[in-house]
Structures are given as C-alpha cells and as structure tokens.
MARKOL-645163 format. One record per atom (N, C-alpha, C, O): residue in one letter; x, y, z. Coordinates in steps of 0.02 Angstrom, whole numbers, plus 50000, padded with zeros to 5 digits. Example, Ala and Ser with C-alpha at 12.3 -4.5 7.8 and 13.67 -1.06 7.14 Angstrom:
BEGIN
a506604971650390;a506154977550390;a506604983550390;a507124983450423;s506424988850354;s506844994750357;s506455000250394;s506705005750402;
//
This chain:
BEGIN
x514114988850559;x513754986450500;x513654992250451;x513754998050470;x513384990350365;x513274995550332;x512764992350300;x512674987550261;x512314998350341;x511484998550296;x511245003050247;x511185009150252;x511124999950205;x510855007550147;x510025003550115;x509964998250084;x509555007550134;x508725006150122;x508855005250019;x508615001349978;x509275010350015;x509385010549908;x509755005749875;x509875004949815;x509975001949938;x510534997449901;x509984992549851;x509424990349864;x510374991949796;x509944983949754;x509794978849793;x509244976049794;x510304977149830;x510404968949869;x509844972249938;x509354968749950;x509894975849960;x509454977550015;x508664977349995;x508274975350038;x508374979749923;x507764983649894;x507554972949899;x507124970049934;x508044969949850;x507814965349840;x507654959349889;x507274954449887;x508164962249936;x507854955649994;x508144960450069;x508624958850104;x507794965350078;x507764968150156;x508004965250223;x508404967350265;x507684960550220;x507534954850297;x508294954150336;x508324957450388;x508744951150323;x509314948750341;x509644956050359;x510064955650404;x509554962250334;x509844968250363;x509364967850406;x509504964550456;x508664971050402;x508344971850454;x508664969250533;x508894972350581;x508534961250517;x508714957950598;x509384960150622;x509474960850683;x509954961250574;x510584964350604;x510344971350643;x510324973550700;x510214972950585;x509944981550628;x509594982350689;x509704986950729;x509014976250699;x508624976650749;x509234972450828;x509134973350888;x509554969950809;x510164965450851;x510504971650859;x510374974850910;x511044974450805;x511574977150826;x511454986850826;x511894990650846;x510934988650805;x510924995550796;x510254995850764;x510124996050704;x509854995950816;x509004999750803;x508965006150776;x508655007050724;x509255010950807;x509325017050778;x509855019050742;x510375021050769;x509755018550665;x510525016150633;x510735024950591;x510295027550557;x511235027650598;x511125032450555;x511565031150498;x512155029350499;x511045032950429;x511425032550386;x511865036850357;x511515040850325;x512265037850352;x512765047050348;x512705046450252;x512385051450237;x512845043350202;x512795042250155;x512155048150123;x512185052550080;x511705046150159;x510855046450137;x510695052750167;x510355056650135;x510915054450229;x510705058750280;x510125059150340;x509865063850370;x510045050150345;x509295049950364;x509445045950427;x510055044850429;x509115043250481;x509185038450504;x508575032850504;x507985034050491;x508835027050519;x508465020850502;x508245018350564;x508695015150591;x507555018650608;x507435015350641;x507015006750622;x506725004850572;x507155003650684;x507234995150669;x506604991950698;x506164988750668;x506664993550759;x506134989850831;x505414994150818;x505244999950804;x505124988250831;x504244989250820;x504054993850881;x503514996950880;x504464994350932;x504324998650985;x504255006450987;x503895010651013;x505015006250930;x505225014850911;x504785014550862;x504375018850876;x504565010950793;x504345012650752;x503695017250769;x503545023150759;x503365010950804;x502575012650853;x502475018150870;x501985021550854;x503185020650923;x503275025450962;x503045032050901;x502505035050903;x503625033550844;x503435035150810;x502975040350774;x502935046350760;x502525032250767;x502115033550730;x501435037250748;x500985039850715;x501555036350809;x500915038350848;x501095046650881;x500635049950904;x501685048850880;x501995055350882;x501915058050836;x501955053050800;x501795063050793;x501525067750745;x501975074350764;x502285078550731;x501845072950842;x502115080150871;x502895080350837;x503135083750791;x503215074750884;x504065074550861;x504105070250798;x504715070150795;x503935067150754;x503945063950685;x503245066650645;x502675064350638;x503735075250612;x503105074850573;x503095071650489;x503545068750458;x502425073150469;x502475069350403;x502695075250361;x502995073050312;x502665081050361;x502855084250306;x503485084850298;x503835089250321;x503685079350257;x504325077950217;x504355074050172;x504015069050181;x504735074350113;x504615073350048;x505215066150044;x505415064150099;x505405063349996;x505795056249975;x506385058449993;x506735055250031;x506625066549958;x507325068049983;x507855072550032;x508385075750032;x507095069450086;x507025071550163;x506955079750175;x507045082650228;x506805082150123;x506495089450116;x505915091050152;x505415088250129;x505815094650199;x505135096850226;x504605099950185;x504835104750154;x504055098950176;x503745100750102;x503475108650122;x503095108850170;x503625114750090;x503185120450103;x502585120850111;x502435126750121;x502045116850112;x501235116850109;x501095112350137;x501225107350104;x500815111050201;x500535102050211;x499895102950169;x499455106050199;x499785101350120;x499185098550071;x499005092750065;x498425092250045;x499225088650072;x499055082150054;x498955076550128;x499305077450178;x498685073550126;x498495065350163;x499005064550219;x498975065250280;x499705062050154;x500135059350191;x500585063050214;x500985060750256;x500615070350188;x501125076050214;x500995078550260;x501435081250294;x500435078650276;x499965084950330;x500135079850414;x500185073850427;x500175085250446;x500025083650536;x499665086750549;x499585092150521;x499235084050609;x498905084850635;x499025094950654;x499575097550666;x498265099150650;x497695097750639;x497515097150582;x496995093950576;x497865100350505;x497755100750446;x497505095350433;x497025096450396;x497605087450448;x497655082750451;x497005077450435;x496865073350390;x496715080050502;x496205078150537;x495665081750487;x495165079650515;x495465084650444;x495375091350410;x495285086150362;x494705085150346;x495715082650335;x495685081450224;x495455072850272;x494975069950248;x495725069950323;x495665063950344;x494605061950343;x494275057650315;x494385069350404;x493485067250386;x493595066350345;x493715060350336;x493685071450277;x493105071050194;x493305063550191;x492835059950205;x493835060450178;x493865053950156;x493395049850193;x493045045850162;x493355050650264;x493125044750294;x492605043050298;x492385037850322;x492125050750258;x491305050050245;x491105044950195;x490565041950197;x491725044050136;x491585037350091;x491845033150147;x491425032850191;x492445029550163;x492615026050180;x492345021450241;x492775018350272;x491645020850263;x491465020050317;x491345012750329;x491445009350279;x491205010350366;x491455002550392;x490754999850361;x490764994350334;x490245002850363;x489614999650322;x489855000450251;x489874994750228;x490055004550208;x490235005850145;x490764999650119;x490734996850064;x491084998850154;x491624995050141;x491414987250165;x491784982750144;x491114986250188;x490714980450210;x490214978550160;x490114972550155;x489864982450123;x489414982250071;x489744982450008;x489364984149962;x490464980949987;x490824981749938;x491004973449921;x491214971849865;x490894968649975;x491324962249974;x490854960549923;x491174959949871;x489984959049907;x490044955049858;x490064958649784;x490064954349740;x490094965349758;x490664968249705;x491114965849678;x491104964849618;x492034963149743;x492294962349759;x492444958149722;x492914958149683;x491874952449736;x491974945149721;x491654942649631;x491664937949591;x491404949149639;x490964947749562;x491664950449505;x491864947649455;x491864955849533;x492554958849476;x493174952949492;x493614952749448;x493254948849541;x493834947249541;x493444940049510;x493884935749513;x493064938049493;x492834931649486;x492974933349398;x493314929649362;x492644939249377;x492754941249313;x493214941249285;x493394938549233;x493454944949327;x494444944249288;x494914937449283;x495414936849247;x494584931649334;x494994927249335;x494744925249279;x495184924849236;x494064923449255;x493774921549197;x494144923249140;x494444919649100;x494084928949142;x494504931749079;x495084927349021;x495204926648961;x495364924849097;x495974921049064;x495994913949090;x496504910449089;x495194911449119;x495274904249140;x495224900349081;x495294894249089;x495114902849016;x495254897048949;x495814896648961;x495854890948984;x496334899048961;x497054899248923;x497684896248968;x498234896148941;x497614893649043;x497854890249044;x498524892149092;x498834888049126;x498694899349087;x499164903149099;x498904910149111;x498364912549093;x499374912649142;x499114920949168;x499814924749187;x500354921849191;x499684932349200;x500254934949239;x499754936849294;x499244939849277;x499834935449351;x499314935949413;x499344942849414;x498784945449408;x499854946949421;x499934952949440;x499534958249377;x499054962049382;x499884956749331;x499484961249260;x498644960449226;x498314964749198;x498474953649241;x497774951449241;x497284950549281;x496714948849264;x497554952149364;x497074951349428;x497364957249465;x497024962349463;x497844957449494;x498064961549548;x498104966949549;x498124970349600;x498134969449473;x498264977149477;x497654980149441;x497464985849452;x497254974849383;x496854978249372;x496114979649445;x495794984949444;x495984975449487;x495574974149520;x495314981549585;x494854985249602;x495794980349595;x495824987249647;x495874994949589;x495935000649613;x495864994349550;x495734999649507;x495175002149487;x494935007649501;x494934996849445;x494214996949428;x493674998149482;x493135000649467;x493824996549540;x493514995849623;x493585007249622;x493185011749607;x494195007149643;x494535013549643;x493985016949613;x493535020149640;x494105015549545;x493555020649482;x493015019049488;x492635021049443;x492765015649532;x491815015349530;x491775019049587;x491295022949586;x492165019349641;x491995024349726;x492195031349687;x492165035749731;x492315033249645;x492505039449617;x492125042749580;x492095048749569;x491675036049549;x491105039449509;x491135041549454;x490765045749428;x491795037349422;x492065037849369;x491405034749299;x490925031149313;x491535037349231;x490835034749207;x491265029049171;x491845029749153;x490855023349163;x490945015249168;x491245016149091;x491595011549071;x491095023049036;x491365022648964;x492145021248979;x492515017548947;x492325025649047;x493015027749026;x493315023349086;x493595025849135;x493265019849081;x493505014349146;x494215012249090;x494805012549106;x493985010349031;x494805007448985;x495265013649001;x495835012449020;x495055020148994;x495585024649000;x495845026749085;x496405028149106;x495355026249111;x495645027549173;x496105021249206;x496555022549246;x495975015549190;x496505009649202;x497215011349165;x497735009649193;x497245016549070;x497845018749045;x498405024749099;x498985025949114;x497625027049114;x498165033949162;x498305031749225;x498725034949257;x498045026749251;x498105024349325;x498745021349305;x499185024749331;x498965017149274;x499465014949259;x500005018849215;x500455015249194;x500035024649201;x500355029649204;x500765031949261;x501385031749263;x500225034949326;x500345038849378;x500595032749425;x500855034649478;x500565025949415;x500825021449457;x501635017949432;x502015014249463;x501675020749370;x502365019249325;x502735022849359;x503175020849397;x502525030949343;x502905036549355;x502935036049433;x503515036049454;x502515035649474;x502725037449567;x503135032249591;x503585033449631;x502995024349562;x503145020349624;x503675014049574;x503895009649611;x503795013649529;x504245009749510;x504165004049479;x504605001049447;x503615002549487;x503174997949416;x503284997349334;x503205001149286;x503534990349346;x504044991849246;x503324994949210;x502744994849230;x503554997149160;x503065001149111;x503915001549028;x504495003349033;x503614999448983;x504045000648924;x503585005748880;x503645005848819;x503195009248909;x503025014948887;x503425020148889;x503735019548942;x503635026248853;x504205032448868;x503945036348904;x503355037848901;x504425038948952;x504295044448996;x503995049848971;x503655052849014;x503985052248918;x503545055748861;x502885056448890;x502545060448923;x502865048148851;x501995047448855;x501855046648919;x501325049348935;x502165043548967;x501815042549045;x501715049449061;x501225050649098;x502115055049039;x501945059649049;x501175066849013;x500835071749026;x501315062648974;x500405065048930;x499965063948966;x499555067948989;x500035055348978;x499365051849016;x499315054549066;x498765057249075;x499815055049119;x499575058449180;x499145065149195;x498725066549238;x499465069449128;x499315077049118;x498305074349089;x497775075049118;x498435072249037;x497635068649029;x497255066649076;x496665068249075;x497495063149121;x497085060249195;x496885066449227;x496335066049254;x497215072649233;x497335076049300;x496755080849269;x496325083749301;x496875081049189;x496375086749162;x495715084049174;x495235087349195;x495695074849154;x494795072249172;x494695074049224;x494155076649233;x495135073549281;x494965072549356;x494755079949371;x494385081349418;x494945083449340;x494975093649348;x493955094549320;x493575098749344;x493805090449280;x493155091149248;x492825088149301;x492425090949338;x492985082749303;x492475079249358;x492475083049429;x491975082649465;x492955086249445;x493005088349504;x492645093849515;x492365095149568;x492635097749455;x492295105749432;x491315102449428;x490835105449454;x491285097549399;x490585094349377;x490295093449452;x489795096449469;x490545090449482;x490355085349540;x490305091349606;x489985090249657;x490705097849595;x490475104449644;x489625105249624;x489145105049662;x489635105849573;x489075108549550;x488565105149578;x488125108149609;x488565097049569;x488105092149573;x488345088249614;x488815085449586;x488295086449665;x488675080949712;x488465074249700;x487875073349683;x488805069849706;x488255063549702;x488625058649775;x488955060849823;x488475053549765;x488715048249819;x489135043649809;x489115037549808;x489775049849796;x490435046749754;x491215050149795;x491285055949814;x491785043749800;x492095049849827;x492405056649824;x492585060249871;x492445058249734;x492625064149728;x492115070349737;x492305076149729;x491425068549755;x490805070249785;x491055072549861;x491005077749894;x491305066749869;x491145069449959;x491835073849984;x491865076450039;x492505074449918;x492935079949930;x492725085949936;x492855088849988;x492385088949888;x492095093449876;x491625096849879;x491575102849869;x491035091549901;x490325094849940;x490665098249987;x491235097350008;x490145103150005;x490095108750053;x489785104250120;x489345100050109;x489965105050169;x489685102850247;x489415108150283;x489605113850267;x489025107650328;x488915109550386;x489555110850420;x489415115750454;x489985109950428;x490735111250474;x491215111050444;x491785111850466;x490925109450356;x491715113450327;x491565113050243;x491215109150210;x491945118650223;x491805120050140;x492005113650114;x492215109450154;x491975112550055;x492135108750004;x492935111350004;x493135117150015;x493365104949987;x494205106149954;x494135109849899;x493685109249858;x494745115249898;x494935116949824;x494875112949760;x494755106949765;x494915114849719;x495035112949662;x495765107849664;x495715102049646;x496435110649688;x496935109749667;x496945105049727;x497255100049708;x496725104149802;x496915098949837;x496375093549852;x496405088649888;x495915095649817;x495525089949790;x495815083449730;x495785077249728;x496155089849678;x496595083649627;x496985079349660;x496975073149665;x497425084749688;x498085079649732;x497925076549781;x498465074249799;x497275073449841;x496975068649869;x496825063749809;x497305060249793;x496395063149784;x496105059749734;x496615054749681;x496485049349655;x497145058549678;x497945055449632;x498105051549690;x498345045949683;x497995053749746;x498465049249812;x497995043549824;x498175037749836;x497205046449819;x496665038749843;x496815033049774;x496755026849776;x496965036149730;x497065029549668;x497705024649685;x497775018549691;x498245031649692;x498865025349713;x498765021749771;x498785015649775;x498635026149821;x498585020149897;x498015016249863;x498055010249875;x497615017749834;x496945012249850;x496845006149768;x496375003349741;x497725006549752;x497835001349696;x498514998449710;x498574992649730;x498865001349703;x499674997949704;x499754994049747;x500004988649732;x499534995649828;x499864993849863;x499244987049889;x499324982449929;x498904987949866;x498564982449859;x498554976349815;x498294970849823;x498964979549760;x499094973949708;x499794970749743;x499904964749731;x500224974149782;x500924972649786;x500624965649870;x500884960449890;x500274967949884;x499954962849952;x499614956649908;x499694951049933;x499204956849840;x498944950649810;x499394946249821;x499364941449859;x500174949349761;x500624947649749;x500984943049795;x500934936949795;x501344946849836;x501654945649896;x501404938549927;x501754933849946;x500704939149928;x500234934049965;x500534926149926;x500774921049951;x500404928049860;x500354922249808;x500884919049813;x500904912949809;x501564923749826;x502244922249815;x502254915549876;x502304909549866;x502194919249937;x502384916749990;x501784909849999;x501894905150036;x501304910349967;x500854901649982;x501324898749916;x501694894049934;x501344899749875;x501954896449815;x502784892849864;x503064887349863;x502894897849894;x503454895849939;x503304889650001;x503724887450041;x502624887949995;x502704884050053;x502184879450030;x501654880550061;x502134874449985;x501484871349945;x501224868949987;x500624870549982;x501314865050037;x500694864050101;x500244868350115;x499644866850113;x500484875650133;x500254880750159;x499654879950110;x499114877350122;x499904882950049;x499404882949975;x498824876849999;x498374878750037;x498834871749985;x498634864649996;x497944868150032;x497394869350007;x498194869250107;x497814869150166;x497314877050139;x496694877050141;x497674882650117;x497034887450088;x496634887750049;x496164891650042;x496934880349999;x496464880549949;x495914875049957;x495434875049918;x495974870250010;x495684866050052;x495174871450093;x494564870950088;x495354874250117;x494854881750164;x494814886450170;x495184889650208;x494274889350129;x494384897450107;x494494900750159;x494874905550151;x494264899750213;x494054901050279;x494924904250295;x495004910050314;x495284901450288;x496064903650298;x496454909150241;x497014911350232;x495764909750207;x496304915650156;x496234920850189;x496834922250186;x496014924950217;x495994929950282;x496674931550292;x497004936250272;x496884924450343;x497404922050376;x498004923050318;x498464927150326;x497964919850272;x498584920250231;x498854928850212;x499434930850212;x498214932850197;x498244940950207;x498544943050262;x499124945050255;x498304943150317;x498504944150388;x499224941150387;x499624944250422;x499384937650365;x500204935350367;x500554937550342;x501094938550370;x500454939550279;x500964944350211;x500884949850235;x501434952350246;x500414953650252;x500624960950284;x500844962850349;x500824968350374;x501164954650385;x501494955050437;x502434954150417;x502974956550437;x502174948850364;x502844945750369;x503094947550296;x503564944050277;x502894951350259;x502964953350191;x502564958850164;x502234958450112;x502604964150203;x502124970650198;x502304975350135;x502834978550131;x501884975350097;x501944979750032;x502204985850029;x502474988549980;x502044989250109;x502634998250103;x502754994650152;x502424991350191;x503564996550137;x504144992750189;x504384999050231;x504734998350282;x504205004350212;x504535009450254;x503995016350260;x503485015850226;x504055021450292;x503885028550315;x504335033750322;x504855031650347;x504355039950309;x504745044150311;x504685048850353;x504075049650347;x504815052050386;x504535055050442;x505305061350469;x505915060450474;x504885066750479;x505665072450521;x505405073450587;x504865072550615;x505985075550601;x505955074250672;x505975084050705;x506475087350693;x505425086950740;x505185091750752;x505615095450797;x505705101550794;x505895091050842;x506385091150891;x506915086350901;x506985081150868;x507235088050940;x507995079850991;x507385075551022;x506975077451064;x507425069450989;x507095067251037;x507685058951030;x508065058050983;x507585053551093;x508225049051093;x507445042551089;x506905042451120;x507795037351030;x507525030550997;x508165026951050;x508675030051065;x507995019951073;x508435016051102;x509275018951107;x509785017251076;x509155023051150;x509805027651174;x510315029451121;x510925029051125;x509775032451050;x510105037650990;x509845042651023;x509355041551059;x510205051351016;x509905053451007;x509895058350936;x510345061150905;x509315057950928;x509125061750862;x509065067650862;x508755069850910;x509295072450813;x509225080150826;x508695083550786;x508495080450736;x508485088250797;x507875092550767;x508135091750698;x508705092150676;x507535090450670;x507485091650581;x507885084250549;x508015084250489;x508025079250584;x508145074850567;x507815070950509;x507205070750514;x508165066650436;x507615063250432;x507565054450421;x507975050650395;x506865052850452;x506885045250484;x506455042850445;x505935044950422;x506895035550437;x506435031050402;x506365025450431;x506835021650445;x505815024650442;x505335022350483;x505175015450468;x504605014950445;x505615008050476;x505485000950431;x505174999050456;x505304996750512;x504594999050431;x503854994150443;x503914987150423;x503534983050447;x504344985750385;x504524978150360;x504874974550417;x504734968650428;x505434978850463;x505684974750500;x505404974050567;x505424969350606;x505014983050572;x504554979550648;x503984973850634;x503764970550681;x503764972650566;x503434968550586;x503634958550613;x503344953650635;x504264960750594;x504694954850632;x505244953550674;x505744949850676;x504794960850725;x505444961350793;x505224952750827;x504694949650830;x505774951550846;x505554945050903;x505294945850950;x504904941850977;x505534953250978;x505314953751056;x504414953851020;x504144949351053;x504044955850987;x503194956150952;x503104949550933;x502584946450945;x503604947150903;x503294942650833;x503784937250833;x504164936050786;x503744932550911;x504154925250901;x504034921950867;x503464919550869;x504774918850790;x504754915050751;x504404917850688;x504014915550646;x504834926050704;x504514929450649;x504724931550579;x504474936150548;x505194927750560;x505384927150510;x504954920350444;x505104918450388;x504474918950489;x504214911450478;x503444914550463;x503124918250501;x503204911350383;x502764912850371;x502184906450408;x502254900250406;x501634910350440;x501154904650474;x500514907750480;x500354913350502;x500144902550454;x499374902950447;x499214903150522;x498634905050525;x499434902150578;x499054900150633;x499294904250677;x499164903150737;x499724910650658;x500044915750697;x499454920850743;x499084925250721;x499574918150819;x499044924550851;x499294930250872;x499824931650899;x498844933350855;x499364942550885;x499294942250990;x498984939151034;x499734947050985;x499604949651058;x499574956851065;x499954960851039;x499004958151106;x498834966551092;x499214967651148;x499364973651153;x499414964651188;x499844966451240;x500674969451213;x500904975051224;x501014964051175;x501614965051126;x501504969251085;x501914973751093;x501024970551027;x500974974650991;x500794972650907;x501124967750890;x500534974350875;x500344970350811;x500674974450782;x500884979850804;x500754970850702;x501094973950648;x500834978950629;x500234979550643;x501194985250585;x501254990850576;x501044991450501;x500934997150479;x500964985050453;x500794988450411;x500384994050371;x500584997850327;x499914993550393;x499504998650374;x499895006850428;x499705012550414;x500265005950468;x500465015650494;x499935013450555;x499505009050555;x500115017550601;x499895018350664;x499685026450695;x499985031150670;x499275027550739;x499285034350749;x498785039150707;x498265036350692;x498825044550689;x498395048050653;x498505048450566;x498255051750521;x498985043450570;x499005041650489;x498815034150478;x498895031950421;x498585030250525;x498445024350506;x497945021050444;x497335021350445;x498275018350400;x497625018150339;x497075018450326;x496725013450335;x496825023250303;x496195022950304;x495645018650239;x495045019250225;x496115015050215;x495895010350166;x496045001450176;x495914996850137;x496375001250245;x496634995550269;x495914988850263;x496044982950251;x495454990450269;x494974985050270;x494724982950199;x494604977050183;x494644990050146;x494634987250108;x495104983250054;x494984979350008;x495804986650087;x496304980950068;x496394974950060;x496604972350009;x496194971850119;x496234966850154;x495654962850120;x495744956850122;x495084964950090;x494384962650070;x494564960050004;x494454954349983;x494974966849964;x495224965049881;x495714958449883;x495724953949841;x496024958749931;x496544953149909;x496324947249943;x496674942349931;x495654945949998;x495374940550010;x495104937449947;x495154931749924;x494784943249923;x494154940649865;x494714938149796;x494474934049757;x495474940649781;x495734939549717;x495924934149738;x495694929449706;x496274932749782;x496484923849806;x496124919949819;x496364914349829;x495414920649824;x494994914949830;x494844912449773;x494794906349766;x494664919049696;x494564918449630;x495174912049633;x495134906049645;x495784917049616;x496544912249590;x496464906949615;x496394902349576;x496444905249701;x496364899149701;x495864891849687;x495944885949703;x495484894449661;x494884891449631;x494994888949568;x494494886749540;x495654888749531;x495894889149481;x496264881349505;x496644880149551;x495864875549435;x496044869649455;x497084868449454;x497404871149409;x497394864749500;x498064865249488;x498484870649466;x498874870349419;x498324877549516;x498464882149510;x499304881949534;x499304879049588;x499814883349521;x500614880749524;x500844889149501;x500404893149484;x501434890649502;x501974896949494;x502154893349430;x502194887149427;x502274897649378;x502824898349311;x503254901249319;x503364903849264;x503574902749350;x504174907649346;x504974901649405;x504964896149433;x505454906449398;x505814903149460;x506204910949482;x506654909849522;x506154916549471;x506234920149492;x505794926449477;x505494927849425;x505824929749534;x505234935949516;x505614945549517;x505854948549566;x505584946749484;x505864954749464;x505374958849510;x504784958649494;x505584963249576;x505174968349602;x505254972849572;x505584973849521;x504804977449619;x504784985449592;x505244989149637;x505294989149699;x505654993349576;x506334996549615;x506075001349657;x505845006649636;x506085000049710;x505845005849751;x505845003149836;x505574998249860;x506265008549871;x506435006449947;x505665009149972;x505745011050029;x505195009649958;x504665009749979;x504165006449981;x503885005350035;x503895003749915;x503494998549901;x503934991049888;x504534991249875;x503624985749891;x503844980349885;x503294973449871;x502884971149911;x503424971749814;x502934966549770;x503064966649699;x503354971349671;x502874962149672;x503294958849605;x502824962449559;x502224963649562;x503424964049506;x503164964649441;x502694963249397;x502364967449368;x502644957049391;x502604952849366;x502494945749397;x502894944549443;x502004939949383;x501914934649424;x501734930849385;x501124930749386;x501994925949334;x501834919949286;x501574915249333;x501934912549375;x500824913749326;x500434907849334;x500424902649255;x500524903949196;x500224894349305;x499944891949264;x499274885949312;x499234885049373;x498894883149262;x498444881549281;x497994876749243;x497864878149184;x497694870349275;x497524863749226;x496894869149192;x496764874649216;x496564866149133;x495984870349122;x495244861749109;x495234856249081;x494774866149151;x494324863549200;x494054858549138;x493604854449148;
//
C-alpha cells in the first residue's frame, strides 16, 4: 500500500487508509516523508505512555528541537516542571465552576445571530467561544477581549491552517502585537500576581521560581491554541456528524442529557488532532517493525481510535457506545505524561455550544459540502453554514 499523512485525499478523508494500515501494515514506514506511521491503538498507547523511547522533543519536520521549552516538546522531568504551573489553574474544582460561564457565553453568542435565521456555526460559536473563555482564565482585561479574539485568530491562521484572507504580512504584525501585550502582562502580573493563569506561570512557589519571561510567552501562545482550536474543530466535527445522521440529531435534541454522549463520540470517532509526533530515543520493535534510534513517528490518534480489536463497529457513529477499560479507550486527548490537560474543559465548551445550537428551533446544515483545515494534524471544518426557523 501507499500511505502519505500530506496527501490532499488522505488530509480530507483519513479513515479508509487508516483501516488498510491498521489490516495490512500497523507500523507503516513512510520513506517519502522520513517518518513512520503507527496504526493500532495498542502501539499508539504503548507509545504514548513511553516518554522514555518516544520522546516529544521534535518539531513538524521531524527535527529534534535544541531546548525542551515548551508543554508539548518537553519529556519528562522538564516536563513535569511547566505541567504543575498549569495545573494550579486547571484544577477539577476550577473547571467544574466554569460550566455555568460556559453556558451564559455560549447562550450569548447563539443570540447574537438567533434573529437572522442563518449562521456560520464555526465563525459565530465555535471559535469565538473557547476564546473569550481562554482570555478571561488569563486575566486578560474585558477592554481588549475584541483585540485579543484579532490576534488569537492570527496565531491560529498562522500555526494550524485555518482559512484567514488576511496577508501573511498582517497575520504577521498581529501576532508580533499579541506577543508584545502578552510580554506586558506577563512583566505586570510578576509584579502583582492575581488568580489568573498567566499569574500562576509566573508567581514564585514554595518549590519553584516563577517561568521566565520568554517561556512563560511560549506556554501561554500554546494554552490559547490548545485551549481554542481544537476545541472549536470538536464543536464542529460534533455538528457535522449529528447532521449526518438526522435521527441521531432528533434524539439529542429531544435529550440534552445525550449531548455529553454525542462529544464522547466525535472525539472517538472524529477526533480533532488526528495525529502526534514523537522520536524515537532508541530501536525499539511496534508489531514486529523494528524502529531505529532517532526515528520519526507519527502517532494516528484518528485511527486508534477505531481499531476493532478496542472499538467494535467502529467506524459507526453511536450515541450508546460503552467503553471498555479492559480494551482500552480512545486516545484523543494523548495518553501518558502528556495527556491533556485541558480535556474536561473541552468537553464542557462543546457540551454547553451544542446545547445553545441545538435549542435553535429547526436547526438543519446549509451547506452540502464542507472545506477543512489543511493540516495532517488538526481536523474540523472551516467553515459550517447553518440555518434555522426563527422563534
């Protein structure tokens, strides 16, 4: 077979390689690319939960990065290190005390455009929602919320593949503008801490200084993208796939109680990062490959989450799908010492935007085809034409 993660036909519809790959060659190497492609939720797992032999410091064009600085570059112990500061905001009471927020901004935004009849789900709910969320845990001041939604959507043009008909020019100003506010606030907020997360980068601890200056920015650029895009690309995703099956729709919009469920399904069976990148420290052998030191692996989270041997009849989107902790659950969110650390409140934003949307009398798709975002990494639409009776 010939697999390529960059191909167009692959970016746009994955799945049908996947299951070959996972059938005829789990551990696929691509010689083209220089990387290899693991398939099975077993190796992925395996993986992911190795740090030792799959580390993260490696870059898109399988370059090992000189500095582990960042989140997603760093292994363990550096790791464990930038992982606390985050997790002092991120705490299961914090994030639990965010749902009715949640429901008040996504109720707002649907408003916005419940005169009119029509919407783009993605440009009017999905992407602004988890942003504005983003910029209030940041402690951003509420003046500059219009501008920080301009530069957020800048730094999400420029990283991840999101149409923008703005010029590379200007995406490039805005970002340089973002990084300079974020440089003030970051310098402000040493001084004065408050109970914000660019607060809790930088306070000083009992067991450890405050982050630099400079890897305080570059966390903080990474908490906006993970803690927007890929949450808008899961709204998305969600909407697509109850559109694809109007019963399904029917029965969630009949019981909120199942929009949970409809979440829990798209990031099984339609997971917004479809892949991980990962080198390999040493030889180590995936379903009798073996792989050699400095290898680099990409890691499909899209297709383990629909190995059969895990996930019978898993190509099939279903509200009533039970996991088995015995088999193994899906991978979206990463496994191991990189496992998301924003996964719940993920899961909260796109409960609370689909309950808004669907609350929306004769809520139906406008479109008949949907344009993704070019990118073998992320995966969720552009763009999402709604329409809708008005009340």
């Amino acid at each position: 077979m010939d697999f390529d993660p960059f191909d167009a036909a692959v970016k746009r519809d994955p799945y049908p390689s996947y299951a070959e790959l996972r059938r005829a060659a789990p551990v696929y190497h691509v010689a083209a690319r220089r990387m290899w492609a693991v398939a099975r939720h077993a190796d992925v797992a395996f993986a992911l939960r190795r740090p030792d032999l799959f580390s993260s410091s490696v870059n898109a064009d399988g370059q090992e990065l000189p500095a582990a600085e960042t989140l997603l570059g760093s292994d363990p112990p550096a790791h464990a290190v930038l992982r606390k500061r985050v997790e002092r905001t991120f705490t299961p009471r914090r994030v639990r005390e965010l749902g009715p927020r949640l429901d008040v901004l996504a109720s707002a935004l649907v408003g916005a455009f419940a005169g009119r009849g029509a919407a783009d789900a993605v440009a009017d709910l999905a992407a602004p929602l988890p942003v504005i969320l983003i910029a209030e845990m940041m402690g951003i001041d509420p003046k500059r919320h219009a501008d920080f939604k301009r530069w957020a959507d800048a730094v999400i043009a420029r990283g991840t593949g999101r149409a923008s008909e703005t010029p590379r020019a200007e995406l490039d100003a805005r970002v340089g503008e973002f990084k300079a506010y974020l440089a003030d606030v970051i310098a402000a907020r040493r001084d004065a801490p408050g109970d914000d997360l660019v607060s809790a980068l930088v306070r000083d601890e009992p067991d450890a200084p405050g982050l630099p200056p400079a890897q305080a920015l570059n966390l903080a650029v990474l908490l906006l993208l993970g803690g927007s895009e890929t949450t808008t690309h899961l709204i998305g995703n969600a909407l697509r796939a109850l559109f694809a099956q109007p019963q399904l729709l029917a029965r969630v919009r009949a019981d909120a109680n199942l929009t949970l469920a409809a979440v829990e399904e798209t990031l099984r069976h339609d997971p917004p990062v479809q892949s991980i990148l990962r080198r390999t420290t040493a030889g180590v052998e995936l379903s009798g490959e073996q792989l050699p030191a400095g290898a680099t692996v990409i890691l499909l989270l899209g297709s383990a989450n629909r190995d059969e041997r895990v996930f019978p009849d898993g190509d099939r989107f279903r509200l009533d799908r039970e996991e088995s902790a015995a088999l193994g659950r899906p991978l979206s969110f990463g496994a191991g010492p990189h496992h998301c650390l924003g996964a719940a409140l993920a899961r909260m934003e796109a409960v609370a935007a689909l309950r808004a949307l669907l609350a929306l009398p004769g809520l139906r798709p406008a479109f008949t085809d949907v344009a993704l975002v070019d990118s073998f990494v992320l995966r969720g639409p552009r763009a999402l034409p709604i329409a809708f009776d008005l009340g």
